[in-house]
N, C-alpha and C positions, 0 to 999 in steps of 0.2 A: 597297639590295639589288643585288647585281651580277648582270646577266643571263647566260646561258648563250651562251656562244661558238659562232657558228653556221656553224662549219668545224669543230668539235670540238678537243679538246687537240691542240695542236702542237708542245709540248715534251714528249715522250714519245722512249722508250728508239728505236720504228720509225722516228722522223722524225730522229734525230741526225743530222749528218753522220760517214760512217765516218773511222776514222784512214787515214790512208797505207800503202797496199799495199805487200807487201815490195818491189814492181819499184822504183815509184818511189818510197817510202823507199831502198832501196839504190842507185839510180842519185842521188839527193840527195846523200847520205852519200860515195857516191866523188867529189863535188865539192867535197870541203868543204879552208876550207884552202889552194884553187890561186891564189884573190886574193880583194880584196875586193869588186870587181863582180860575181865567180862567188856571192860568197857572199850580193850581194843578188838576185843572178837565185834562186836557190835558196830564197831567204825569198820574193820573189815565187812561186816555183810552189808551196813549200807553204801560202800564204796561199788562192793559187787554187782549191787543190788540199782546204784545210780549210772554206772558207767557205761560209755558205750561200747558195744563188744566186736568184735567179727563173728562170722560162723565157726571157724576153725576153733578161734576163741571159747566161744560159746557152747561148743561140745565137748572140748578139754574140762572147763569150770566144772560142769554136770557130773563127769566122771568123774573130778576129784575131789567135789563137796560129799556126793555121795551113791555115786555109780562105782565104784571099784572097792569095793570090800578086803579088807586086808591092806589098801593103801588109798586112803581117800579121808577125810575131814570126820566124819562119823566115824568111823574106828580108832581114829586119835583119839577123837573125842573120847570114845570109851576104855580106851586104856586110862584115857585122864582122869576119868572116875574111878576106877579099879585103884590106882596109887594112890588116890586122896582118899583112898576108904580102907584103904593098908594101914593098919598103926606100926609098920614095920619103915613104910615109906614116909608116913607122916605123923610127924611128933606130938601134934595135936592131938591125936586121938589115944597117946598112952597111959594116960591117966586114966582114959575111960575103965569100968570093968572090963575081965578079960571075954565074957561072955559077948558084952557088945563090941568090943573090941572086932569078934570073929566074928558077928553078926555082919557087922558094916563092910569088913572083906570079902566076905562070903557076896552079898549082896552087889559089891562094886564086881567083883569079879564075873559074878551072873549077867550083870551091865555091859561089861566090857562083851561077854561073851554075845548077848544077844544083838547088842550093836554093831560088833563085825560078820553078823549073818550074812552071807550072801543075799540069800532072800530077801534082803531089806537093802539091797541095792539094785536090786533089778529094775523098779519103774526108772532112777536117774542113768542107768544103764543105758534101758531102753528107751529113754529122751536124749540120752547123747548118741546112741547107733541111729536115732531117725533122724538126726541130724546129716549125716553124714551120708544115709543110705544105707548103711549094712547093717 
């Protein structure tokens, strides 16, 4: 005889996880297609973005997408543009003139820099300490 589940049903219609909001379905969808790294970054965020999580979980993800500056998904992020706008790093860009050449470094490197801002990790910070309470 099977006993009665003592958190009550949790496969129920309120506990689903929802589908993908138009924002980021439609920011997904205009990625699609540009390579195929984009296109596993984009299975990664809808995976994220559909699965279901714990709270422990849930707080870890925030910090690492983009609460913890200097080591979280955003600041990857921005180094990854800094080296793909290096013609030092990438061979693509050696033919360009030298002018734009620095141009495009210059500018990846500003990227990288402003993206590992702290200050631009504070609200996933502060959504992952309110998770937890501290």
């Amino acid at each position: 005889m099977a006993t009665a589940d003592p958190y009550g049903p949790v496969h129920t219609t309120g506990n689903a996880v929802p589908p993908l909001d138009t924002d980021l379905s439609g920011a997904l969808e205009d990625l699609a297609g540009i390579h195929p790294g984009i296109d596993l970054i984009r299975d990664g965020i809808r995976l994220l973005a559909l699965d279901r999580h714990t709270v422990d979980g849930t707080q870890t993800l925030l910090a690492t997408l983009a609460g913890s500056a200097g080591a979280d998904v955003i600041t990857a992020v921005g180094h990854l543009v800094a080296r793909l706008a290096n013609s030092d790093l990438n061979p693509a860009l050696r033919n360009l003139p030298f002018d734009a050449q620095k141009t495009a470094q210059r500018h990846g490197e500003q990227a990288a820099f402003h993206l590992s801002d702290p200050d631009l990790a504070d609200h996933a910070s502060e959504a992952s300490a309110a998770i937890t309470g501290t």
